[in-house]
DRENLUMDREN-48400 format. One record per residue (C-alpha): y, z, x; residue number from 1; chain. Coordinates in steps of 0.2 Angstrom, whole numbers, plus 5000, padded with zeros to 4 digits. Example, Ala and Ser with C-alpha at 12.3 -4.5 7.8 and 13.67 -1.06 7.14 Angstrom:
<drenvos>
{{4978, 5039, 5062}, 1, A},
{{4995, 5036, 5068}, 2, A},
</drenvos>
This chain:
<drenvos>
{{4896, 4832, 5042}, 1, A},
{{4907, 4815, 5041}, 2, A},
{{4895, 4809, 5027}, 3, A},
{{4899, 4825, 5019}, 4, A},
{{4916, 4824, 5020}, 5, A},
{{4916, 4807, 5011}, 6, A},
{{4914, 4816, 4997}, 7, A},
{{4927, 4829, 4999}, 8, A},
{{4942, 4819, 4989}, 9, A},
{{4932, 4821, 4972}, 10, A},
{{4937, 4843, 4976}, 11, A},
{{4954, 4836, 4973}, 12, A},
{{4952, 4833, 4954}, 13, A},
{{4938, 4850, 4952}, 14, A},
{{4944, 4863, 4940}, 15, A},
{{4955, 4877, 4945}, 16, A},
{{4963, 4870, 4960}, 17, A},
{{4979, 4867, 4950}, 18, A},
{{4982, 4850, 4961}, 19, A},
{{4977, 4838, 4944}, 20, A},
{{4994, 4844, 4934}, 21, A},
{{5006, 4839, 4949}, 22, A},
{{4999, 4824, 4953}, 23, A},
{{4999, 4819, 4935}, 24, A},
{{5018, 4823, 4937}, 25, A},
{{5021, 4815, 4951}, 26, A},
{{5012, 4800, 4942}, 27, A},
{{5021, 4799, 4930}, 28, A},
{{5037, 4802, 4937}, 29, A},
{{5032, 4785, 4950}, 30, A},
{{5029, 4776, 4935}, 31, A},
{{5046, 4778, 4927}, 32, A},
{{5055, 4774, 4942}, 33, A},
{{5045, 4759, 4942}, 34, A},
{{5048, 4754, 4923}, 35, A},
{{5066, 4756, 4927}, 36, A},
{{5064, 4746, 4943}, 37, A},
{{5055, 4734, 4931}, 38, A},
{{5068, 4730, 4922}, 39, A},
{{5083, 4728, 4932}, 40, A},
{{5071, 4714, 4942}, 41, A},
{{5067, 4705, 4924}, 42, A},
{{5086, 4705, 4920}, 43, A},
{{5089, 4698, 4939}, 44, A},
{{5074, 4684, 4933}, 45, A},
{{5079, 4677, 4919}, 46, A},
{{5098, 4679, 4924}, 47, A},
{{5094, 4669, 4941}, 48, A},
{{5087, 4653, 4947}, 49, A},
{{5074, 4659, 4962}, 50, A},
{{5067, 4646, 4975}, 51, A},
{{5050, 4637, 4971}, 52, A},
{{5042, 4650, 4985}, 53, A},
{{5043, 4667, 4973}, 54, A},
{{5032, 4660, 4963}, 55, A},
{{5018, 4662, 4976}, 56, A},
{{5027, 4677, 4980}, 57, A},
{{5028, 4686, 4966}, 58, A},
{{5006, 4681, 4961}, 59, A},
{{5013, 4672, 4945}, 60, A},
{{4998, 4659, 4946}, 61, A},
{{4988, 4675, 4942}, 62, A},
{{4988, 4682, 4924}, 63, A},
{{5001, 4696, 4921}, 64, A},
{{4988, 4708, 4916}, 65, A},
{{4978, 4703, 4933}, 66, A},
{{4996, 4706, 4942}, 67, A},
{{4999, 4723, 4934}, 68, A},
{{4982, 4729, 4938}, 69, A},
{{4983, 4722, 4956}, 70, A},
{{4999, 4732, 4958}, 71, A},
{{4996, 4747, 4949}, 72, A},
{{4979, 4749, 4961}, 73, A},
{{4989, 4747, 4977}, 74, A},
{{5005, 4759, 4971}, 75, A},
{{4992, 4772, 4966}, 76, A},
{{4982, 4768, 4984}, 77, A},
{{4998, 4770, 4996}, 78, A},
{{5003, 4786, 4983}, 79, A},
{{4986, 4795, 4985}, 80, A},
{{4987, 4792, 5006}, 81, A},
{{5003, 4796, 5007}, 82, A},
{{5001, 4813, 4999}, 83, A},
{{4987, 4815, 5009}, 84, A},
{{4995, 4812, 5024}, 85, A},
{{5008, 4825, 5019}, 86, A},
{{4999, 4837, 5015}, 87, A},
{{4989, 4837, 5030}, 88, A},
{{5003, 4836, 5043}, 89, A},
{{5012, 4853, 5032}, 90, A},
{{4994, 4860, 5032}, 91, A},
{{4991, 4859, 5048}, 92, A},
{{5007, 4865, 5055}, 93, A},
{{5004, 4880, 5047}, 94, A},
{{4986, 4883, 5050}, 95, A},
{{4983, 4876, 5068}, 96, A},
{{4967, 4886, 5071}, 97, A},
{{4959, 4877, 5053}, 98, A},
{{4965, 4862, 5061}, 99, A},
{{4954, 4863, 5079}, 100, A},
{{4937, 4868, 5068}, 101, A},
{{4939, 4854, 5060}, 102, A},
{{4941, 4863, 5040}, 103, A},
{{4948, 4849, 5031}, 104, A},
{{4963, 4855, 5018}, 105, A},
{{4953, 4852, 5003}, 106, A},
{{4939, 4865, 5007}, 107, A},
{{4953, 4877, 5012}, 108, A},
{{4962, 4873, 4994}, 109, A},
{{4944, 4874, 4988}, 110, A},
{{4937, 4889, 4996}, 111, A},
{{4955, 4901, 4991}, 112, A},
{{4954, 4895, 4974}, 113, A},
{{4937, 4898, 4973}, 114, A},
{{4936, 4915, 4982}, 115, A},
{{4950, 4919, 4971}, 116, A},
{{4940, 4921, 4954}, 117, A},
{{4924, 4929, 4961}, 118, A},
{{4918, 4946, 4957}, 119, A},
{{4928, 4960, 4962}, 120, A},
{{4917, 4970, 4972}, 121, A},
{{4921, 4988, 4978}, 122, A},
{{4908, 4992, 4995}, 123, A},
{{4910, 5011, 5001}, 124, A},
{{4904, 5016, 5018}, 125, A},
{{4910, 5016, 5035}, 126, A},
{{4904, 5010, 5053}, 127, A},
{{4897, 4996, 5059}, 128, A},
{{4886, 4995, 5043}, 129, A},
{{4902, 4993, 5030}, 130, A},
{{4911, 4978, 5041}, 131, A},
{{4894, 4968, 5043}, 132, A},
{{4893, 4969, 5025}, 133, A},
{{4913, 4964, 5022}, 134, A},
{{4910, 4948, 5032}, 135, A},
{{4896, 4941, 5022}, 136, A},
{{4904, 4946, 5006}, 137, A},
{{4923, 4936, 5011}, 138, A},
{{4913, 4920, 5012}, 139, A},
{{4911, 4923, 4992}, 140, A},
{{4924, 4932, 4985}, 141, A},
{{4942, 4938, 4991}, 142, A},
{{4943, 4953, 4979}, 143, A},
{{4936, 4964, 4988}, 144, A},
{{4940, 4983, 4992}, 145, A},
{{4934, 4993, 5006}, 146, A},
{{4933, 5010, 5005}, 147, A},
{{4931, 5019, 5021}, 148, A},
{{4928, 5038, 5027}, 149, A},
{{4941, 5049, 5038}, 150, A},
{{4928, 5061, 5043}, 151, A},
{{4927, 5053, 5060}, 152, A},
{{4932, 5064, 5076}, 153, A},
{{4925, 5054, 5088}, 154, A},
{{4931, 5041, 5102}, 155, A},
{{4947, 5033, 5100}, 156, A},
{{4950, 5037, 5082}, 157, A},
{{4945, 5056, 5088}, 158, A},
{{4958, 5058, 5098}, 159, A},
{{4972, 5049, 5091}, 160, A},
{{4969, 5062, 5078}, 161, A},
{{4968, 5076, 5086}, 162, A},
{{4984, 5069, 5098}, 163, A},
{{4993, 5064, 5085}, 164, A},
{{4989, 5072, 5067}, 165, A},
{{4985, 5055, 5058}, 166, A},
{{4969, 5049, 5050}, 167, A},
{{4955, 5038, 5061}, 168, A},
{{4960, 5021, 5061}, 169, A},
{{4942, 5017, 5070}, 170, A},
{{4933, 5012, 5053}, 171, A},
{{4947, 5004, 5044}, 172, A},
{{4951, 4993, 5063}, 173, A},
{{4931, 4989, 5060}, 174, A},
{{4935, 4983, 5042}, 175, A},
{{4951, 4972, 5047}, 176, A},
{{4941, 4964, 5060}, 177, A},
{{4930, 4958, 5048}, 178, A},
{{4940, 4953, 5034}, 179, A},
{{4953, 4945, 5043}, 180, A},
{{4956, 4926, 5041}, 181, A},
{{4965, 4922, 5059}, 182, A},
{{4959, 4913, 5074}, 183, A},
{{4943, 4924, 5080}, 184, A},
{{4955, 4926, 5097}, 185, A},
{{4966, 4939, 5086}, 186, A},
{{4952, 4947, 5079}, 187, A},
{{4944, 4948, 5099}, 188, A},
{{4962, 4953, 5102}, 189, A},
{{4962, 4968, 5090}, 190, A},
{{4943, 4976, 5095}, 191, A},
{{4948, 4975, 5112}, 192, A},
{{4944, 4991, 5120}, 193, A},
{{4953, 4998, 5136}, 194, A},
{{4942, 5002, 5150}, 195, A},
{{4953, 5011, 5161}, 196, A},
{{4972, 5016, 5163}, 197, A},
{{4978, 5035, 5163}, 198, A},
{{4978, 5037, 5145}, 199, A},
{{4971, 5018, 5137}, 200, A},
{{4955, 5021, 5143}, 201, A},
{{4941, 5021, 5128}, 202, A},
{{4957, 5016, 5117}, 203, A},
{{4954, 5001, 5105}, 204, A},
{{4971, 4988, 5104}, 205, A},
{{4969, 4989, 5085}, 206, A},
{{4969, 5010, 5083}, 207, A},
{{4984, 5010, 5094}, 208, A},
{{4991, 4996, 5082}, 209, A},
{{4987, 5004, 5066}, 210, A},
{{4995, 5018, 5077}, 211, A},
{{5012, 5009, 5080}, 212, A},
{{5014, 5004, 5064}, 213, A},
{{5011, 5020, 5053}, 214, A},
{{5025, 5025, 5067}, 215, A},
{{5037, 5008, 5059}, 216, A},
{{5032, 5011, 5042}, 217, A},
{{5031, 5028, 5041}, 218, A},
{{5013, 5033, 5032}, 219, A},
{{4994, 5028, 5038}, 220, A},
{{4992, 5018, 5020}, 221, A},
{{5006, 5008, 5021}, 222, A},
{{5002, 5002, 5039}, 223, A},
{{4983, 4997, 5036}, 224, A},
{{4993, 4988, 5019}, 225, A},
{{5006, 4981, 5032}, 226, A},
{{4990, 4977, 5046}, 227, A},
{{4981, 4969, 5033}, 228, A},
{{4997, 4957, 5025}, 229, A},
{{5000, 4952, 5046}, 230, A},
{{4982, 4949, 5049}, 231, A},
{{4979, 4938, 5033}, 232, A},
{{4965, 4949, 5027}, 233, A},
{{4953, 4945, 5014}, 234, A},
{{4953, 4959, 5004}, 235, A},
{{4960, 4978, 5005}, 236, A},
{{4955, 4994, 5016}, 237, A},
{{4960, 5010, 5008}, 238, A},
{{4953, 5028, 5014}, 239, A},
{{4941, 5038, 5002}, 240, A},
{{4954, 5051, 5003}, 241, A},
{{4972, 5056, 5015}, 242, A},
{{4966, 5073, 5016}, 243, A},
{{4962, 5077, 5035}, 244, A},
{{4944, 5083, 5032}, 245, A},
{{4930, 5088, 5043}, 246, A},
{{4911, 5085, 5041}, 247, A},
{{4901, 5099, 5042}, 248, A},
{{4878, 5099, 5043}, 249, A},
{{4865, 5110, 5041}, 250, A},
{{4851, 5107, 5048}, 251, A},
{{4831, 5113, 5045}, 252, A},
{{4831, 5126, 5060}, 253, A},
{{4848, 5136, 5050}, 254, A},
{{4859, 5126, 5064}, 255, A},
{{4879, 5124, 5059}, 256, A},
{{4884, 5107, 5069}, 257, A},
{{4904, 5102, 5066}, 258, A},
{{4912, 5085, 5067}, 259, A},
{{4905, 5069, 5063}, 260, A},
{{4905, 5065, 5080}, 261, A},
{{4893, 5080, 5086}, 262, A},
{{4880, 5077, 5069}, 263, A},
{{4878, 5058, 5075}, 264, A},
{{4874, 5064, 5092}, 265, A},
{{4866, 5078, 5091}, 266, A},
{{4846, 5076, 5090}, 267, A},
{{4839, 5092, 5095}, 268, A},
{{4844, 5103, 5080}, 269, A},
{{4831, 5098, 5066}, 270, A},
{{4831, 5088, 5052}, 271, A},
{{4848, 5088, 5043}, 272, A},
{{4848, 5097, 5026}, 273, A},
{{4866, 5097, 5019}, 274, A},
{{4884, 5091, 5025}, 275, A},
{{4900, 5096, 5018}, 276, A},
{{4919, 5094, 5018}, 277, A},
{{4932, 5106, 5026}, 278, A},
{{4942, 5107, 5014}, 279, A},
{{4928, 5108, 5001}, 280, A},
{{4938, 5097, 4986}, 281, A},
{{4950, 5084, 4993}, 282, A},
{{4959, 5072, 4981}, 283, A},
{{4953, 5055, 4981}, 284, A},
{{4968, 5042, 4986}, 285, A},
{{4972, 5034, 4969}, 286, A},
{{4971, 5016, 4974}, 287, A},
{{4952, 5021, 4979}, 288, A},
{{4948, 5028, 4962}, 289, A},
{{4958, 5012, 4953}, 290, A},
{{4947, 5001, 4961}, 291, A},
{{4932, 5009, 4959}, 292, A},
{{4934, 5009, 4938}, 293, A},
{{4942, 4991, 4941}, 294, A},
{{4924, 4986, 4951}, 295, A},
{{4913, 4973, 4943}, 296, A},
{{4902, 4980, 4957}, 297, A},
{{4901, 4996, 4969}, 298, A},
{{4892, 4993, 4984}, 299, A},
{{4885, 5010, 4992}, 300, A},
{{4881, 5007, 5011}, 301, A},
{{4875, 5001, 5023}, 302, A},
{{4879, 5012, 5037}, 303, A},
{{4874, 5029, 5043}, 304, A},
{{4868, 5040, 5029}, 305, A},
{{4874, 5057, 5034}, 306, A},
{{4892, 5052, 5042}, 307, A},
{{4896, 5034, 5036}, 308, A},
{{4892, 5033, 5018}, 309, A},
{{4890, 5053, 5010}, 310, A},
{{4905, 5061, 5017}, 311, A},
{{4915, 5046, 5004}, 312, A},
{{4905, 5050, 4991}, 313, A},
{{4908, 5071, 4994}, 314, A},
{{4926, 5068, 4987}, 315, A},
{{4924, 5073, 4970}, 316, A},
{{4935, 5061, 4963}, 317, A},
{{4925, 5044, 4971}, 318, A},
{{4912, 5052, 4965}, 319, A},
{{4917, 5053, 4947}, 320, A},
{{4926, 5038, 4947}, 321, A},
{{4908, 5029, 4951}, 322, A},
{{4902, 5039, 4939}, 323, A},
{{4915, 5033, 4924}, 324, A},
{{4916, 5016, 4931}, 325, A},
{{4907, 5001, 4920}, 326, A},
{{4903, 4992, 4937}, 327, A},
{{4885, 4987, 4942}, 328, A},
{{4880, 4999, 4956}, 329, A},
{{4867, 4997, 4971}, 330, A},
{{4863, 5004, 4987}, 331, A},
{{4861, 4996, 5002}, 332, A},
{{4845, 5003, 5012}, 333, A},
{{4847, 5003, 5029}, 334, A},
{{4834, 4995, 5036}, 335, A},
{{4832, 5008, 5050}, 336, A},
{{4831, 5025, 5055}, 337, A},
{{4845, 5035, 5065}, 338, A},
{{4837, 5046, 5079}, 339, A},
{{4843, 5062, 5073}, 340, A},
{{4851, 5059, 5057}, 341, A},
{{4834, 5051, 5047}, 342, A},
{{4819, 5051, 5057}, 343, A},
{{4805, 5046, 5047}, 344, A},
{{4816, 5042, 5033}, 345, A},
{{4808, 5029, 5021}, 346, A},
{{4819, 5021, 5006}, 347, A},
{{4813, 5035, 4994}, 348, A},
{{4820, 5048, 5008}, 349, A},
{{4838, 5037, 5010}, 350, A},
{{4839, 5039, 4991}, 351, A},
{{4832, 5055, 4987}, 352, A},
{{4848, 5062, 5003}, 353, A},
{{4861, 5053, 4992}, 354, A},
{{4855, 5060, 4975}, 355, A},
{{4853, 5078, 4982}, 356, A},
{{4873, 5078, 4987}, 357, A},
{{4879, 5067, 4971}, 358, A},
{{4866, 5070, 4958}, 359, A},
{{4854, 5057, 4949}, 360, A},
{{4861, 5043, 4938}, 361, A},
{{4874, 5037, 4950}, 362, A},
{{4865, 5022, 4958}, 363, A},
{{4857, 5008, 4947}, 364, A},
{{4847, 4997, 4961}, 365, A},
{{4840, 5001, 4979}, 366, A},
{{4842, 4985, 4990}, 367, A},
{{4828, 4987, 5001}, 368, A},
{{4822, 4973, 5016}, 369, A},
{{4805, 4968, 5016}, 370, A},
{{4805, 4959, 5032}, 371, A},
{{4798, 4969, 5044}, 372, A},
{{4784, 4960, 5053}, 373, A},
{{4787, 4956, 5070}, 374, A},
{{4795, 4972, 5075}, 375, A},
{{4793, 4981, 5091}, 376, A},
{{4791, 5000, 5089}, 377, A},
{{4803, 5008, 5100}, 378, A},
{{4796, 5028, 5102}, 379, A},
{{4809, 5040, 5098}, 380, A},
{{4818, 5029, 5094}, 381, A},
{{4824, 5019, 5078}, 382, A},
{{4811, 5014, 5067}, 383, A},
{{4811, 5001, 5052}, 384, A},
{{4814, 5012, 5034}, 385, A},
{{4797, 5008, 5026}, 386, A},
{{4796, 5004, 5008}, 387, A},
{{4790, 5021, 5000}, 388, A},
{{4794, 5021, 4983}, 389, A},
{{4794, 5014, 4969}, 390, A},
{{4805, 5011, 4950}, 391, A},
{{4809, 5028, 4943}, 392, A},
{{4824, 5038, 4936}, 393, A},
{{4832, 5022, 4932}, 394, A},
{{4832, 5016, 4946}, 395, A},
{{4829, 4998, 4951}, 396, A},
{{4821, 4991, 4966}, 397, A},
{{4825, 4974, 4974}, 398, A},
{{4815, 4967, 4988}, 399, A},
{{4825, 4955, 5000}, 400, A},
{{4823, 4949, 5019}, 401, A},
{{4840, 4955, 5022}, 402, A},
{{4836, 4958, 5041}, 403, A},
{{4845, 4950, 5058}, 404, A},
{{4833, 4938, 5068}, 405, A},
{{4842, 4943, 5081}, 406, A},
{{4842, 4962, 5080}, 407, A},
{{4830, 4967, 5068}, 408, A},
{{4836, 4983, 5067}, 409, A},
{{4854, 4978, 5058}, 410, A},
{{4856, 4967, 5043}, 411, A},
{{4862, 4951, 5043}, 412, A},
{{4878, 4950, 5035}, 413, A},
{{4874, 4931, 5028}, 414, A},
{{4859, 4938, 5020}, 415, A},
{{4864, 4953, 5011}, 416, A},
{{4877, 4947, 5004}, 417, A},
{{4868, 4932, 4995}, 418, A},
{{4852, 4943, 4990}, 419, A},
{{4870, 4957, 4981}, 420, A},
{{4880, 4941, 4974}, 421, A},
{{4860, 4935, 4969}, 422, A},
{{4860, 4954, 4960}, 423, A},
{{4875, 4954, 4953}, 424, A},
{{4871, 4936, 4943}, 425, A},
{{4854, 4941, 4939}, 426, A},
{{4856, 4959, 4933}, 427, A},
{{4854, 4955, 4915}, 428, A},
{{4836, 4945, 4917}, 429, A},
{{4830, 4959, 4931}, 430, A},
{{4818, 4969, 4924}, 431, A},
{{4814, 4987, 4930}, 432, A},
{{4808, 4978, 4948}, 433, A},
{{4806, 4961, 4952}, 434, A},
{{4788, 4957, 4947}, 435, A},
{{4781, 4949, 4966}, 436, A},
{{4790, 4965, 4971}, 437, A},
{{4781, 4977, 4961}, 438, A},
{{4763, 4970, 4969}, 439, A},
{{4772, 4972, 4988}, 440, A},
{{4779, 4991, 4985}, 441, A},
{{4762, 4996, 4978}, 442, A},
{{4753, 4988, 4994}, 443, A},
{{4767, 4997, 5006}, 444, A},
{{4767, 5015, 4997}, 445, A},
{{4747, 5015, 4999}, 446, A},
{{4748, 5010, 5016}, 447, A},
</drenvos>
């Protein structure tokens, strides 16, 4: 790392970080001070007799060109420390916590710049699925938009709901978490859960301060916009839709199960068949549906199929919005199943689920892991999502170990977001699939 960081000075002059232009100025505004300062000492030389010992002094048994260079290289020297020094001490004030990792100011000058111009990426989903995502993708870009579901009715988020008439704050306190650029104590600070205390108990700190603030500011919107400013997060967290909505399944067996909550916990009912909305048709929050036709890319998943990801994309104006929008689109597979929810569910499955609610066309590339060796199989339990299909409709097919080492059934958040940004630069040269690809989902599907 120090020999590295020897060569962190030459960020400094890189395009874009808009450093070049003020210390040209500054340069230049040295050098007329010392032009001016030149002459007032030339006049006081040839105006004055000066003792024998300013001629060793002054260098002038060294050629005047020699002298100028010899003074123009330390000025600039002591100019560029100083400046350094500065900066540094002002920096660091105000970033302490940047300070004790040991980030060096330029990389942080760097790294904002550089966020600043990447791709604007929409990701839709909600869970645990949708922040894991959020913090790979902050290491590339900080336009980012997530847009999370209010069907949840469960936990915390459940019953400040049903308490208090506003919209789960669970999954957008997931997304803050991860976007956030504070210490990692704050961000510990804000998923801290309550385990006991009449009324705290099963509460998370940052529900009850999404909470407090709609209370200050006056609407759920503007105190997750509020949340996010105070938290320095990377990015925006807006709800699919304000509408307090409920998610409704049917399952194989004729079965009716209400609330998100009871569909992810309920295993005994069949096969799910179809969800829905109560109200059928809410309005989609504008900001949502800006971003969306704004996207350079829309990012569907991961995250539990049935109560995560399609109870955003049931609000008819996401869904048109994706539809209308110029953006590359791609699903995120999960790379397992969700007792319950998806047993036996391969890629094809997880797709064919979405298409059934949304129609066809929607979706341009399946990001699928390929990773799965090594596994334990855990009966009744969650199972990797085998690789079961191949290029059709349209449909694009990207093979990429996207898969934790240390939870193989969870992405890693590093990962995925290198094989999407690696989708994103590549989509004009991808074919239908990816030629080694091809040869691997043929072996799967006749397996």
């Amino acid at each position: 790392m120090p020999y590295l960081r020897k060569f962190d000075f030459l960020k400094w002059f890189y395009p874009g970080m808009h450093i070049k232009r003020w210390l040209f100025l500054l340069m230049l505004g040295v050098t007329l001070m010392g032009l001016g300062f030149a002459y007032v000492l030339r006049h006081v030389y040839v105006s004055y007799t000066f003792p024998d010992v300013f001629y060793y002094i002054t260098l002038q048994f060294i050629p005047q060109i020699a002298r100028g260079a010899l003074f123009m290289g330390v000025a600039l020297s002591l100019i560029l420390f100083a400046m350094w020094k500065l900066s540094h001490s002002l920096f660091y004030s105000l970033l302490p916590h940047r300070h004790e990792n040991g980030e060096s100011l330029v990389n942080i000058i760097y790294n904002r710049r550089y966020l600043s111009r990447g791709p604007k990426i929409v990701a839709i989903g909600g869970g645990t699925g949708l922040s894991n995502l959020l913090r790979g993708l902050k290491e590339h870009t900080t336009n980012l938009t997530a847009i999370v579901t209010v069907a949840d009715d469960g936990g915390s988020s459940g019953r400040l709901r049903e308490e208090l008439g506003i919209l789960p704050p669970g999954d957008v306190r997931n997304c803050i978490a991860a976007l956030a650029d504070v210490e990692p104590l704050m961000s510990k600070l804000f998923q801290y859960r309550f385990s006991q205390g009449s009324g705290l108990a099963g509460h998370s700190f940052g529900n009850l301060f999404i909470v407090a603030m709609s209370g200050i500011v006056g609407n759920f919107e503007e105190a997750v916009r509020q949340t996010s400013r105070v938290l320095a997060v990377r990015g925006q967290i807006i709800p699919s839709t304000l509408t307090n909505v409920t998610l409704y399944a049917q399952t194989n067996d004729a079965g009716t199960i209400r609330g998100e909550s009871n569909i992810s916990q309920t295993q005994a009912k069949g096969h799910i068949k179809d969800i829905y909305l109560v109200p059928s048709n809410p309005p989609a929050y504008p900001e949502a549906v800006r971003a969306i036709l704004d996207a350079d890319m829309i990012v569907l998943g991961p995250g539990s199929l049935y109560t995560s990801l399609l109870p955003n994309l049931l609000v008819e104006g996401i869904r048109r919005a994706i539809s209308a929008s110029p953006a590359l689109k791609i699903y995120v597979c999960n790379v397992a199943t969700q007792p319950g929810e998806t047993d036996d569910f391969g890629v094809a499955e997880h797709l064919a689920a979405i298409e059934e609610h949304i129609g066809h066309g929607l979706i341009q590339y399946v990001l699928a892991n390929d990773n799965v060796e090594g596994v334990l199989l855990k009966p009744e339990r969650s199972q990797p999502v085998q690789l079961n299909m191949a290029p059709a409709n349209g449909v694009r097919i990207i093979l990429s170990d996207v898969v934790s080492q240390e939870n193989r059934y969870r992405h890693d958040s590093t990962k995925l977001a290198q094989a999407l940004l690696r989708t994103y630069e590549d989509r004009h040269q991808l074919g239908q699939t990816q030629p080694e690809a091809e040869e691997r989902l043929a072996a799967a599907i006749s397996d």
